[in-house]
Legacy VTK file of the C-alpha trace (Angstrom):
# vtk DataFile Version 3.0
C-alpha trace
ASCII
DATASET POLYDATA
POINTS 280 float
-9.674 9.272 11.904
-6.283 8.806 11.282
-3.688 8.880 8.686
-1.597 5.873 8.019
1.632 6.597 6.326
4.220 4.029 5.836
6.190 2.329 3.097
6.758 -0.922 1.142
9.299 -2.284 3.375
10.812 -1.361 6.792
14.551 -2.469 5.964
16.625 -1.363 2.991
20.555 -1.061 2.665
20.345 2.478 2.584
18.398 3.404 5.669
20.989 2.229 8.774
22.090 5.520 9.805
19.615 7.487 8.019
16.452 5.941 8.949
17.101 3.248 10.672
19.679 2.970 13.575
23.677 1.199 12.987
24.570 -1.856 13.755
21.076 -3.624 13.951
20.156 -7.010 13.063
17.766 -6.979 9.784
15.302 -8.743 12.284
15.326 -5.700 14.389
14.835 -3.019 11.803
10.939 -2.854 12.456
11.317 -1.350 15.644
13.268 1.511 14.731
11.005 1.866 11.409
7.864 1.764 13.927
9.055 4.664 16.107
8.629 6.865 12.335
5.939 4.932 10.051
2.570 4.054 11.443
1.776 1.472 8.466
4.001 -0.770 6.745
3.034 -2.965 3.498
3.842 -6.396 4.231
4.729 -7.607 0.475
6.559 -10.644 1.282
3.322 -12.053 2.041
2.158 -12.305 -1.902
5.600 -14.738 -2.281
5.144 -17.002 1.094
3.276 -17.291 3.902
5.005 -15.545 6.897
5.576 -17.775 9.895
3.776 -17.858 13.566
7.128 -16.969 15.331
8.058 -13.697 12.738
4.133 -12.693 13.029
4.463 -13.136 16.903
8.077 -11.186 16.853
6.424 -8.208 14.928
3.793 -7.666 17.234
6.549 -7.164 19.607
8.480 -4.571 18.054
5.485 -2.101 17.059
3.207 0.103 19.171
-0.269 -0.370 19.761
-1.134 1.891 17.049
0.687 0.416 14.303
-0.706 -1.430 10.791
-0.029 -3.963 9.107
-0.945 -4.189 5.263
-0.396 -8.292 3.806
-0.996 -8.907 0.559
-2.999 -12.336 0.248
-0.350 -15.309 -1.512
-0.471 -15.543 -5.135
-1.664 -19.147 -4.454
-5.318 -16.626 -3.761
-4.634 -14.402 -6.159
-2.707 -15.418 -9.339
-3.478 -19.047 -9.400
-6.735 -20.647 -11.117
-10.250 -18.940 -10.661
-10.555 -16.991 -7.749
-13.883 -18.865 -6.668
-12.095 -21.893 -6.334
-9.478 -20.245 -4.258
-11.771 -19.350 -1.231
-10.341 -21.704 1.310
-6.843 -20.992 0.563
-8.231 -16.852 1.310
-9.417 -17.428 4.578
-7.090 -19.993 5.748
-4.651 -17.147 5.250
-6.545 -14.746 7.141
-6.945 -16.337 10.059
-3.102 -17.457 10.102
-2.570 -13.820 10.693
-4.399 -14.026 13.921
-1.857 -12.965 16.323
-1.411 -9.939 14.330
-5.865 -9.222 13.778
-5.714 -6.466 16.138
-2.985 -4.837 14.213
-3.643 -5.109 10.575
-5.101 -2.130 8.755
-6.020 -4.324 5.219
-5.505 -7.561 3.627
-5.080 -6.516 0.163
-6.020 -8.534 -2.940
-3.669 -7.869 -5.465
-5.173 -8.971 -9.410
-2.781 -9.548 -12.058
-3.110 -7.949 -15.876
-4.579 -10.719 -16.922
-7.617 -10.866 -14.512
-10.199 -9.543 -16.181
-13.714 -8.949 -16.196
-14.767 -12.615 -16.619
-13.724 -12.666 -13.050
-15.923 -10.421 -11.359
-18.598 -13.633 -10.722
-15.170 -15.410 -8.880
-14.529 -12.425 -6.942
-18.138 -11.851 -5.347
-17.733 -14.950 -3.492
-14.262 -14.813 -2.165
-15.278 -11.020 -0.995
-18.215 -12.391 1.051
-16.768 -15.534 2.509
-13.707 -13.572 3.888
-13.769 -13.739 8.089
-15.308 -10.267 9.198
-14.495 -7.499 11.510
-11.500 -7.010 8.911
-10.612 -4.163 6.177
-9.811 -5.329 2.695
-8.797 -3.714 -0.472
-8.482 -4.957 -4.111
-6.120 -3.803 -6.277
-6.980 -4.346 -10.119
-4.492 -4.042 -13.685
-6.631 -5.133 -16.693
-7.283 -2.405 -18.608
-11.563 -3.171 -18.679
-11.418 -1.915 -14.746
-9.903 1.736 -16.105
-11.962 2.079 -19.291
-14.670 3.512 -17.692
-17.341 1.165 -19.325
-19.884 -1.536 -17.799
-16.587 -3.882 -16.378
-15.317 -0.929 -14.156
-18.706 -0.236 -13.083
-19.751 -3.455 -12.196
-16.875 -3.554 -10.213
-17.006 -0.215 -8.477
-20.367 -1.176 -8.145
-19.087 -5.202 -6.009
-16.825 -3.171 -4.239
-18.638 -0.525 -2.542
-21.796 -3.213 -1.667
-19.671 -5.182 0.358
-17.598 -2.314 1.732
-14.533 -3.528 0.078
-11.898 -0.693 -0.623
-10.605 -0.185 -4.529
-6.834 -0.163 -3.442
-5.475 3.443 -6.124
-2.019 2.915 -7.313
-0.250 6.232 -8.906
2.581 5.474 -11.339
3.101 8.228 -12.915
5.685 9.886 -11.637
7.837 6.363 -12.406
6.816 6.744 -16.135
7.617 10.667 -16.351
10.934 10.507 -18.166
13.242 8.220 -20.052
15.015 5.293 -17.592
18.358 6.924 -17.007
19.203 4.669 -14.289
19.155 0.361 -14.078
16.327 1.145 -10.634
13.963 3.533 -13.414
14.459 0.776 -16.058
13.966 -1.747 -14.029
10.364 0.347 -11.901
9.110 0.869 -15.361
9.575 -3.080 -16.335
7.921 -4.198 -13.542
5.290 -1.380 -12.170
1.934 -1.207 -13.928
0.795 1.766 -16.107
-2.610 1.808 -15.043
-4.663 5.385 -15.354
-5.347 7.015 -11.719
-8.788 6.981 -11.122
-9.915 8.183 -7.475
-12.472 6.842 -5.906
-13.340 5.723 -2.268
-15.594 2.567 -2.248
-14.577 1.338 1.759
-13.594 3.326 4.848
-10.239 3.004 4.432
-9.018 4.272 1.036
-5.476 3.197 -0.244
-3.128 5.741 -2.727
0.583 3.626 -3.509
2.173 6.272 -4.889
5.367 4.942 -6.862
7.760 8.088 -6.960
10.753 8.977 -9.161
13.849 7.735 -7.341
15.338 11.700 -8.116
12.702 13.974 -5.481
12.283 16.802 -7.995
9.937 15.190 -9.976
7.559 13.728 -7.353
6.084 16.840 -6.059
4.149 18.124 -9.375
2.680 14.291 -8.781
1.771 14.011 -4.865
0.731 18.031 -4.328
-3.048 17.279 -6.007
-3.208 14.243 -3.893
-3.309 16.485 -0.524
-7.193 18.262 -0.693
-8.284 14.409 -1.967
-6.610 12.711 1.063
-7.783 15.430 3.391
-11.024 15.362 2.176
-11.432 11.874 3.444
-10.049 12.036 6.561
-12.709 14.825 7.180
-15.454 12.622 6.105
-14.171 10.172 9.052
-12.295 7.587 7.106
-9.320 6.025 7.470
-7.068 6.972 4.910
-3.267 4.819 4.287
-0.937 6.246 1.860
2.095 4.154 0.837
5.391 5.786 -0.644
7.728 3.741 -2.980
10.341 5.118 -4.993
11.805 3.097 -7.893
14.422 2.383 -5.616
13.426 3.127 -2.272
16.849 4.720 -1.133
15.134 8.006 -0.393
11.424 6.535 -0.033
11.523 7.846 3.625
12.746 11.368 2.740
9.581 11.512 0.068
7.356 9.868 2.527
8.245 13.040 5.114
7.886 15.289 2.735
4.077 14.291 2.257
3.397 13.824 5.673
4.827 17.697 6.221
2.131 18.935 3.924
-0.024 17.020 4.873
0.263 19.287 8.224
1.419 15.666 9.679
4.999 15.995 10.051
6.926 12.201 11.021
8.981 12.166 14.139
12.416 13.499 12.969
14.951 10.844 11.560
18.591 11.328 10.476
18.410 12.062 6.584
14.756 13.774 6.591
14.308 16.303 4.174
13.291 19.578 4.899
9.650 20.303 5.124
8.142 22.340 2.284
7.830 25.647 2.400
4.521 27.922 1.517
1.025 26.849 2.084
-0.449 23.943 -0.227
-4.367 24.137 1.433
LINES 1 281
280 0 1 2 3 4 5 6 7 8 9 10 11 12 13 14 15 16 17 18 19 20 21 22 23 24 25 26 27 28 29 30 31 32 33 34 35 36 37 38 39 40 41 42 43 44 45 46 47 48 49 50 51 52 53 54 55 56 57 58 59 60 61 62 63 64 65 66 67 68 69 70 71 72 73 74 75 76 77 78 79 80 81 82 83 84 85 86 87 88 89 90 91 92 93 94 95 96 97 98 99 100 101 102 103 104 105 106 107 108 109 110 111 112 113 114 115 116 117 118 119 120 121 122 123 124 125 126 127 128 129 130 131 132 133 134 135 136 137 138 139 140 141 142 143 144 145 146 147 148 149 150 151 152 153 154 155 156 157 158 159 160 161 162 163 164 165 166 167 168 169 170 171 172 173 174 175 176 177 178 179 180 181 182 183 184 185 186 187 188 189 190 191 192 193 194 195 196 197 198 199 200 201 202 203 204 205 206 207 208 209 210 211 212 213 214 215 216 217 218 219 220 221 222 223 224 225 226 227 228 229 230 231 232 233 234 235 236 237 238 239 240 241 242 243 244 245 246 247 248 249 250 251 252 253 254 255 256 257 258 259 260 261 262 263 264 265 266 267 268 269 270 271 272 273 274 275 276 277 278 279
């Protein structure tokens, strides 16, 4: 099964001429990030609801093999009980329909506050969501990381219904005082949530949130490479998404991985060079 590797965005100031090719249109930045990545999150999605014609354009500009990730709105996911939000779920789901034989997961992203009391809202969103579709939940209060009868119970919702605990890993953000306004501003934002690794769908998700400066990613993403092998041998789909607090050098990280993962990118201007020594 394959490896998807991608990032949180496929256009960035930074990237023309490193990543991405000069002089392009920002609307024409997905092809060139397509001919590298093989997965993309599509963020914007949590803010607004992305239009027929740009979900029509980007199946134009990506190969057959490509994935999309959306995040549902935060109409589904931040707003009232999620039971009551079921409609507004799958009316989003099926809006994505020119793009259902491209997208990898619709991801369900909780907020800090959404706790335990609702686990008996979540069951029925999970099962009333259209099938033949992956989808991942990502969680922040701290019940679901304690390790006690709430993180069980949902481990335990999850892996019934096939449903994928999306990981997130933001350490490496967190690993040293914010000397720049991008650290300060990762560590404001990005949750501190402990890493706790576990597979409950065929398709798990890592977001690893690196350090803007590379030297103090790899001492975070090396353990990750036996874990995310180890899945792919058991035949599951495995996506891996690379932030940095910035995401200047995001791709450069992102190659890095995929070169010990023994899954080197197609070469881009900018790429870093592939590390050296064995890491299996």
């Amino acid at each position: 099964m394959p490896l998807y590797l991608g990032l949180s965005q496929w256009s960035h100031p930074d990237w023309p001429g490193h990543l991405l090719s000069r002089g392009l249109k920002n609307s024409e930045h997905l092809g060139d990030y397509a001919r590298v990545f093989n997965t993309v999150e599509g963020n914007t999605s949590f803010y607004g609801v992305p239009e027929q014609r740009s979900l029509l354009r980007w199946e134009a500009q990506t190969p057959d093999h490509f994935r999309f990730t959306f995040k549902f709105p935060s109409q589904v996911s931040h707003q009232g009980r999620l039971g009551d939000n079921i409609a507004a779920a799958r009316d989003f789901v099926e809006h994505l329909a020119p793009l259902h034989h491209k997208l990898g997961m619709v991801m369900l992203q909780l907020s800090g506050a959404t706790g335990p009391e609702q686990l008996a809202q979540l069951q029925p969103l999970l099962d009333a969501l259209p099938g033949g579709i992956e989808y991942g939940v990502e969680v922040r209060h701290p019940a679901f990381f304690a390790k006690g009868e709430a993180e069980r119970r949902l481990n335990r919702l999850l892996l019934e219904r096939g449903v994928n605990r999306i990981i997130m890993d933001s350490r490496p953000v967190f690993s040293c005082p914010p000397a720049t306004p991008a650290l300060a501003d990762a560590q404001g934002k990005k949750p501190r949530v402990p890493v706790h690794i576990i597979s409950t769908g065929n398709s798990p998700m890592v977001r690893f949130i690196g350090h803007p400066e590379p030297g103090y990613n790899r001492r975070y993403w090396q353990p990750w490479l036996p874990r995310l092998r180890g899945w792919l041998d058991e035949g599951k789909s495995v996506y891996l998404f690379v932030h940095t607090a910035d995401n200047r050098l995001a791709p450069q990280l992102a190659a890095e991985i995929a070169a010990a993962l023994k899954a080197p990118l197609p070469a881009f201007p900018g790429q870093a060079a592939a590390p050296q020594g064995e890491l299996f």
